[in-house]
C-alpha positions as CSV (number, residue, x, y, z in Angstrom):
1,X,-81.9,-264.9,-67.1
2,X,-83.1,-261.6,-67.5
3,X,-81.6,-259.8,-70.6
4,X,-79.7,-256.3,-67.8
5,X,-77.8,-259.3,-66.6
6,X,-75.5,-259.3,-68.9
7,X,-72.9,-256.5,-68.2
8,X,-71.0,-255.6,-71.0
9,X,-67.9,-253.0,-71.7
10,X,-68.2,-251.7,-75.5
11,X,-65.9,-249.2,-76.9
12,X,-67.7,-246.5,-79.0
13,X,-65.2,-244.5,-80.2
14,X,-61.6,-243.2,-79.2
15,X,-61.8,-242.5,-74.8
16,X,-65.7,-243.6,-75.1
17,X,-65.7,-247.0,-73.5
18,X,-69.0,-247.6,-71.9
19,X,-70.4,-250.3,-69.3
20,X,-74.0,-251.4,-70.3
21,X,-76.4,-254.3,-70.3
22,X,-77.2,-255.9,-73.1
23,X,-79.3,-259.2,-74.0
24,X,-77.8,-262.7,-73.3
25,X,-76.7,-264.2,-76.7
26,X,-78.4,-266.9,-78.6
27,X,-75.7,-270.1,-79.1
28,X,-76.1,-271.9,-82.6
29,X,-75.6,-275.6,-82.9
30,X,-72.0,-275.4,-82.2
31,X,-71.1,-273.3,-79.5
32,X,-71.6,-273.1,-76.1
33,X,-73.0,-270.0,-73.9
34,X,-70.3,-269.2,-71.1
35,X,-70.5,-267.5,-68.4
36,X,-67.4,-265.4,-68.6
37,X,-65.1,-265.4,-65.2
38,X,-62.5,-263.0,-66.1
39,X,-60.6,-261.2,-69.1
40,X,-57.3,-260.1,-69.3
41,X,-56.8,-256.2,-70.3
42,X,-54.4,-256.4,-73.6
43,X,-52.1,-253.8,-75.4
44,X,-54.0,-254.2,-78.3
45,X,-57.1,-253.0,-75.8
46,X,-55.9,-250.3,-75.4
47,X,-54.4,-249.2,-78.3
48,X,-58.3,-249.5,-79.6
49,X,-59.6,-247.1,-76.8
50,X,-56.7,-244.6,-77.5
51,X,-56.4,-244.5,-81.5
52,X,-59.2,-246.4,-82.6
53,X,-57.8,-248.8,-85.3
54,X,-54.4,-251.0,-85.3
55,X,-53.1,-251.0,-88.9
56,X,-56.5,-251.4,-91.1
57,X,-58.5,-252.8,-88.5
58,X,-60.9,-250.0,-87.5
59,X,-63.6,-249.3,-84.8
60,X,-66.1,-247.8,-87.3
61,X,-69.2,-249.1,-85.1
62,X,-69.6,-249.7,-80.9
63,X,-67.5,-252.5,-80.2
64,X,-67.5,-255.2,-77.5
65,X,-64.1,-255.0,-75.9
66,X,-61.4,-258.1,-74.4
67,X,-60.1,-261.6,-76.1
68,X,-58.2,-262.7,-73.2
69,X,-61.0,-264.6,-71.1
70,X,-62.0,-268.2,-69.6
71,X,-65.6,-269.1,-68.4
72,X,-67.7,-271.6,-66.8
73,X,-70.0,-273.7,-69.7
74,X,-73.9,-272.5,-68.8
75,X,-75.2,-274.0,-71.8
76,X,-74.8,-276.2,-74.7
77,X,-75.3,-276.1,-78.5
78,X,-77.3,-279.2,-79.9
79,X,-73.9,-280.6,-81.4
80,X,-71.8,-280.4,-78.8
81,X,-70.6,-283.6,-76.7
82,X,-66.9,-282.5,-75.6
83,X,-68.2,-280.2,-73.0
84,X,-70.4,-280.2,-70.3
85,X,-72.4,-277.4,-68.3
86,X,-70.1,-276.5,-65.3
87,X,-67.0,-277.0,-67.1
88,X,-64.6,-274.6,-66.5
89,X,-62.8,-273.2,-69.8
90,X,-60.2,-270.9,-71.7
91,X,-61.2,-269.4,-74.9
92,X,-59.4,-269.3,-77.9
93,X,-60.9,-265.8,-79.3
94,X,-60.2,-266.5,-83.0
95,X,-62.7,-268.7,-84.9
96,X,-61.7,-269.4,-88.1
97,X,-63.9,-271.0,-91.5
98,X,-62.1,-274.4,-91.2
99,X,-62.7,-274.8,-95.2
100,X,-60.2,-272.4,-96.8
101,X,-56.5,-273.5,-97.6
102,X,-55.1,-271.9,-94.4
103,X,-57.4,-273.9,-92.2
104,X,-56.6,-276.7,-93.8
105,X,-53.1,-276.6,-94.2
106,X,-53.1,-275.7,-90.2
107,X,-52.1,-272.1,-90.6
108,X,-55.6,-271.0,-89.3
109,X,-54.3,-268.1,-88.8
110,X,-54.3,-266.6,-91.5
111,X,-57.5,-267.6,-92.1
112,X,-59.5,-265.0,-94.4
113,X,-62.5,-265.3,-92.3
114,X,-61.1,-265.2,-89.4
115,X,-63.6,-264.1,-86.9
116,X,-61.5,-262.7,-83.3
117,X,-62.9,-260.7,-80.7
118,X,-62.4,-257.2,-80.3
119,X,-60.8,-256.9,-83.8
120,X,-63.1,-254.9,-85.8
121,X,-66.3,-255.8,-86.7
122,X,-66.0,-258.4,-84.3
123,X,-67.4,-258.2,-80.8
124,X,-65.2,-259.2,-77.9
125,X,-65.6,-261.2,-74.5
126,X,-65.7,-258.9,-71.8
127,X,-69.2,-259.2,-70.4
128,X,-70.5,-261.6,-68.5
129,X,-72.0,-264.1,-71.0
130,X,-70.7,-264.4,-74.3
131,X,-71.3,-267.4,-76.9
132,X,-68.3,-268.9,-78.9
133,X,-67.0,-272.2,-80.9
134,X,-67.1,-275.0,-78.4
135,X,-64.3,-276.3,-80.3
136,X,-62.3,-273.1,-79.6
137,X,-63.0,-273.5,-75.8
138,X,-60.4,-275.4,-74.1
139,X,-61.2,-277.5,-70.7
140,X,-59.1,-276.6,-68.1
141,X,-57.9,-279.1,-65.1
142,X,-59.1,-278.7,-61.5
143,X,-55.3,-277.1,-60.3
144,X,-55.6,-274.3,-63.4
145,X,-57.1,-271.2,-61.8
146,X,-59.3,-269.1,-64.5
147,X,-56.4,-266.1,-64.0
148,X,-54.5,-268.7,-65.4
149,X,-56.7,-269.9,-68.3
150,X,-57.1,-266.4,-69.0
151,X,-53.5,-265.7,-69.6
152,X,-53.6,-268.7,-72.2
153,X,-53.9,-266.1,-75.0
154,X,-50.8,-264.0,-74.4
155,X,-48.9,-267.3,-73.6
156,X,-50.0,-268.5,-76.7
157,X,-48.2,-266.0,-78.7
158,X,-45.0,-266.6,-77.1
159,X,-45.3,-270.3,-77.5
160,X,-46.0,-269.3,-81.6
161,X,-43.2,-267.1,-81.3
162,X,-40.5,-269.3,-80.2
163,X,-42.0,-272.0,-82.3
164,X,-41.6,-269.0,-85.2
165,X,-38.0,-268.6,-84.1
166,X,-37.1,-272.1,-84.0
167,X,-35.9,-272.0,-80.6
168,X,-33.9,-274.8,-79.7
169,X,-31.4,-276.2,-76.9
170,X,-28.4,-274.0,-76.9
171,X,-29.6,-270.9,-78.6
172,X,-28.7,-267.3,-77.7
173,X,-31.8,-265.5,-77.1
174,X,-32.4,-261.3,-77.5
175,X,-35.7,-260.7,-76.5
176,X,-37.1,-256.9,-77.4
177,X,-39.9,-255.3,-74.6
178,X,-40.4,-257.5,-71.1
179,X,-44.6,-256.4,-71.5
180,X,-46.4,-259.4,-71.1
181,X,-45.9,-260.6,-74.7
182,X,-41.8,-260.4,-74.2
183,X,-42.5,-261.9,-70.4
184,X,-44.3,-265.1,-71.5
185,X,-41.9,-265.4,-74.7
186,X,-39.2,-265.4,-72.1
187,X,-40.8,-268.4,-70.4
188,X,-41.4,-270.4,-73.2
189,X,-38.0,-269.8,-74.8
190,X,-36.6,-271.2,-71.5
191,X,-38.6,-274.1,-71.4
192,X,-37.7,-275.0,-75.0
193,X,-33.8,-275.2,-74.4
194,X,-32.5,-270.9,-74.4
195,X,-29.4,-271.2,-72.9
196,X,-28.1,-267.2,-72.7
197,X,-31.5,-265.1,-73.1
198,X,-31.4,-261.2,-72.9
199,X,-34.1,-258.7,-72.4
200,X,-34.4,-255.4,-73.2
201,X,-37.1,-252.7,-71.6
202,X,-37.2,-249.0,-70.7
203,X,-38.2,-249.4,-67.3
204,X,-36.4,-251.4,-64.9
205,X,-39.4,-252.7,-62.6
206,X,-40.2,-255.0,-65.8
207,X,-36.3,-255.6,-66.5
208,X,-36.5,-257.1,-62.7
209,X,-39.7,-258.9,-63.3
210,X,-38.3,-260.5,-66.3
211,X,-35.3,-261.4,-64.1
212,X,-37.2,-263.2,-61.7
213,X,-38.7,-265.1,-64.5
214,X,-35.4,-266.3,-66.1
215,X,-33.9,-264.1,-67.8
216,X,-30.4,-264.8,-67.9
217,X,-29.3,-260.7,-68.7
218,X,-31.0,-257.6,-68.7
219,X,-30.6,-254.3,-70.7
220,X,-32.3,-250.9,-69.7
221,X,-32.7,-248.9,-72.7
222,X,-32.3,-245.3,-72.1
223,X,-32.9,-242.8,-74.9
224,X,-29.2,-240.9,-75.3
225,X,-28.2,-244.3,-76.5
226,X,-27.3,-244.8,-80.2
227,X,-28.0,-247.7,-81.8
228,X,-24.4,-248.5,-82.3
229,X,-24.0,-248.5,-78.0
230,X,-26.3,-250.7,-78.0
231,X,-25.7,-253.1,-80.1
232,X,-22.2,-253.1,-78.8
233,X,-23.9,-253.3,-74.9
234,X,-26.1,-256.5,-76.3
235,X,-22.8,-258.3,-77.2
236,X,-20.6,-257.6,-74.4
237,X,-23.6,-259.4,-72.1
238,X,-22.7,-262.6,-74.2
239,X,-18.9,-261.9,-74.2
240,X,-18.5,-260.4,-77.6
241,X,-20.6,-263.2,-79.5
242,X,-24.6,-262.4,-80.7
243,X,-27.7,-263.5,-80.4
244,X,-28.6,-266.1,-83.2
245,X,-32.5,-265.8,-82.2
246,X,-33.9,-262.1,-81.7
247,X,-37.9,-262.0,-80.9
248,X,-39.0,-258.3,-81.0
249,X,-42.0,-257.5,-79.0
250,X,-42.4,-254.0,-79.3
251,X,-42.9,-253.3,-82.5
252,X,-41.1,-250.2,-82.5
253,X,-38.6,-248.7,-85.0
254,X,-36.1,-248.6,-82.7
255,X,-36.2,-252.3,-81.4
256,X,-36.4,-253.9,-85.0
257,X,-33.4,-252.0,-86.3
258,X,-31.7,-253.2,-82.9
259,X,-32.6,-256.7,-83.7
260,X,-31.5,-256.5,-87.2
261,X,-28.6,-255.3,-86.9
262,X,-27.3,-257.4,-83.2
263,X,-28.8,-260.6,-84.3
264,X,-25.8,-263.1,-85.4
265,X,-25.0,-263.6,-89.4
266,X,-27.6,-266.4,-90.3
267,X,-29.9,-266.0,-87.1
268,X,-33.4,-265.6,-87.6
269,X,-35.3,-261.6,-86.5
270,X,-39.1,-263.1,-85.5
271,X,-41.1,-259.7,-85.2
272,X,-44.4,-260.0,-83.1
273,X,-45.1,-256.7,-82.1
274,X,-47.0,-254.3,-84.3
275,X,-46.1,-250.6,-84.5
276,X,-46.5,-248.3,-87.6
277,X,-47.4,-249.6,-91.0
278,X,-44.3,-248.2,-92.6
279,X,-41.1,-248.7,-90.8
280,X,-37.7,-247.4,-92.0
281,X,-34.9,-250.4,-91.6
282,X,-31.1,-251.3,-92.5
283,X,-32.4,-254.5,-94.6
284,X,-29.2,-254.1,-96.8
285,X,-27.2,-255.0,-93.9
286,X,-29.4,-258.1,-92.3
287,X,-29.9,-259.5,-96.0
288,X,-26.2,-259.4,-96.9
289,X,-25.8,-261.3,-93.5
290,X,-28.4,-263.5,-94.1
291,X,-31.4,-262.8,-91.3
292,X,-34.1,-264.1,-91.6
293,X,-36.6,-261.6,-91.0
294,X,-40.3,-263.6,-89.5
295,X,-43.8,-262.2,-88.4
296,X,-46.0,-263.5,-85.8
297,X,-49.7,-263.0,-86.8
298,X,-51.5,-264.3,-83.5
299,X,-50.8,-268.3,-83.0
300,X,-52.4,-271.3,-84.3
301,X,-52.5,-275.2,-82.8
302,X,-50.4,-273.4,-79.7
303,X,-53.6,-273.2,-77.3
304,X,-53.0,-277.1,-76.5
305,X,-49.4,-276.8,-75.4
306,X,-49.7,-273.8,-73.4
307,X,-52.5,-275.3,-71.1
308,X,-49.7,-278.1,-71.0
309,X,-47.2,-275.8,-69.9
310,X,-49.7,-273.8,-67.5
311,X,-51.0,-277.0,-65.8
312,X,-47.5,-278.8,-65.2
313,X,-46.1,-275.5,-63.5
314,X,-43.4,-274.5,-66.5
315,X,-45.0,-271.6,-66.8
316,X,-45.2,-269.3,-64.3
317,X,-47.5,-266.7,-65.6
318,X,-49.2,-266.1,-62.4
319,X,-46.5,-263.9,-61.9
320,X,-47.8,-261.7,-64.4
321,X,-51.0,-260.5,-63.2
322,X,-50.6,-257.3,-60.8
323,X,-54.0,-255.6,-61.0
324,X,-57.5,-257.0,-60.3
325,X,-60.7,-255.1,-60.8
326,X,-64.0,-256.2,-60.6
327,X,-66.0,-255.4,-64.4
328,X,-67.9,-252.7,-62.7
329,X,-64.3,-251.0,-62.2
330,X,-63.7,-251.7,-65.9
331,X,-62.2,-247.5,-66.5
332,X,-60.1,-248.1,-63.9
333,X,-58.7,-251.2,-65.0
334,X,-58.2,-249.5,-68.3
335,X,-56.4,-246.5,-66.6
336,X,-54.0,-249.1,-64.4
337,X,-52.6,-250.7,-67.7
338,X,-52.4,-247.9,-69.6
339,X,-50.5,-245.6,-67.3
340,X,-48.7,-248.6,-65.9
341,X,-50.1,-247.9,-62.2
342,X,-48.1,-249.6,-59.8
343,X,-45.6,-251.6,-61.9
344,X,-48.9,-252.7,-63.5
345,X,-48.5,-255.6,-65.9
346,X,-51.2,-257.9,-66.4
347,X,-54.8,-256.2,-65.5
348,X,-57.5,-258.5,-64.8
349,X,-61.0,-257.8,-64.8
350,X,-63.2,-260.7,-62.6
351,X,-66.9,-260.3,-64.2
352,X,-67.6,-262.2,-61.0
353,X,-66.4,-262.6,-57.6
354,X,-62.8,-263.4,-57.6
355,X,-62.3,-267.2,-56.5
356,X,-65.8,-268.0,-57.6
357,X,-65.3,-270.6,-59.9
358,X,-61.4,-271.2,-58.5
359,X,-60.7,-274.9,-56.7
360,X,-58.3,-273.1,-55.2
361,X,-57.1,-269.2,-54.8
362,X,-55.3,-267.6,-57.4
């Protein structure tokens, strides 16, 4: 394999996101060299490409871009035995230590040395071979498309979500932002027993999506209205009770004051979006009610049940994929999710043919 054959997107600095070859990575003992099929085009993407840091993480040198991939196994690490060449795969982007306290008490997570791709320094997986953990790579059955083992990583954080939440059979359900992250909590929160589930969005093309997908209510958010309407609007969809489970997936001001102040006396506020470091809220009022206020930091030990959702059909996610470029289109994608092109949701970028390494189309 000659070393231009590895097509690679790398972000140099705020709007500088180049396409260039670059050598095909050396795997150590315990990885495995894929051969990348496609990567999903994340928020956090391009939140990098516009601003050039989320909270403390930084793009200080060229980064490799994309965490939201599956592959095909080209070639193995001397250690490895749970994979094969030829296996198809999703990748769990985060590699932790698996020494330090977190690791071991199963919050890897929050691992210190948490290595994830495209989080500053660390390079991302959108090129078309990349090397990674072979026990972060996670086979995928025949019927599971690549799109789909793909969209393992944003599923993933809604299953840690819920699982954050505590959702359970019965529970009353406000979720904040129907982008993908408040799509595939949606899903999950359905699967795990939500009876009543509201979501909230300000645009109605994702309101209907979200609709489709479950959603028992939702709420358009429009600007002229206070935050007293609309708490007042989230109650009168469940008939003058609350929510006792709110998941905010914005991260905005705005939606994390709603959710403290609609969520139910003793509910739980789970908080997986990330917006500004320094936030002004009404905690006087959610702790003298008793609402317990969570974060999401990623997911850990959730990969596993998401391919189980994924490959017994609970979760629909397919639904959320509207664009498809190839990686030599790889601005454009970046354009399409920014701007929100054509009710655009999920982007995909196919760093080979689309359907190559499908059993059957997506």
């Amino acid at each position: 394999m000659a070393p231009n054959e590895n097509l690679t997107a790398v972000l140099y600095g705020i709007e500088d996101l180049r396409l260039e070859n670059q050598s095909i990575p050396e795997i150590n003992d315990d990885q495995v060299l894929l051969e990348i099929d496609c990567v999903g085009i994340c928020g956090s993407d391009v939140h990098y490409l516009v601003h050039g840091r989320i909270g403390d993480f930084i793009v200080k040198k060229p980064m490799i871009i994309g965490h939201e991939a599956s592959g095909i196994v080209a070639k193995l690490g001397k250690n490895v035995s749970t994979l094969k060449v030829g296996d198809r795969v999703a990748i769990e982007p985060g590699v932790s230590c698996r020494l330090c306290e977190f690791c071991k008490g199963g919050k890897y997570n929050l691992c210190p040395e948490m290595a994830f791709c495209a989080t500053p320094p660390f390079d991302g997986n959108l090129r078309r071979f990349y090397a990674h953990a072979a026990d972060f790579c996670f086979k995928l059955p025949d019927h599971v498309t690549m799109e789909e083992g793909a969209l393992l990583e944003p599923l993933s954080v809604g299953v840690h979500a819920c699982r954050r939440a505590d959702v359970t059979l019965g529970d009353q359900l406000l979720i904040l932002g129907a982008g993908p992250i408040g799509l595939v909590t949606l899903i999950i929160a359905k699967e795990m027993g939500a009876t009543k589930v509201i979501v909230t969005d300000l645009i109605q093309g994702r309101l209907d999506v979200a609709k489709e997908l479950g959603a028992d209510y939702t709420l358009l958010i429009t600007k002229e209205d206070s935050e007293e309407t609309l708490v007042k609007k989230v109650h009168a969809l469940l008939e003058g009770d609350a929510p006792n489970k709110t998941v905010d997936c914005s991260g905005a001001e705005a939606t994390i004051r709603l959710g403290l102040m609609a969520t139910k006396s003793g509910g739980v506020l789970v908080i997986v979006g990330c917006g500004s470091p320094e936030v002004k809220l009404p905690l006087i009022g959610a702790l003298t009610r008793e609402v317990d206020i969570r974060g999401v930091f990623r997911y850990a030990n959730d990969y596993s049940a998401a391919l189980a959702m994924v490959s017994s059909g609970k979760a629909a996610v397919k639904r959320l994929v509207t664009h498809h470029f190839d990686i030599s289109e790889t601005s454009d994608a970046f354009e399409a999710s920014r701007n929100g092109t054509d009710g655009a949701i999920k982007v995909m970028i196919h760093c080979q043919p689309r359907n190559k390494n499908n059993l059957k189309p997506f």
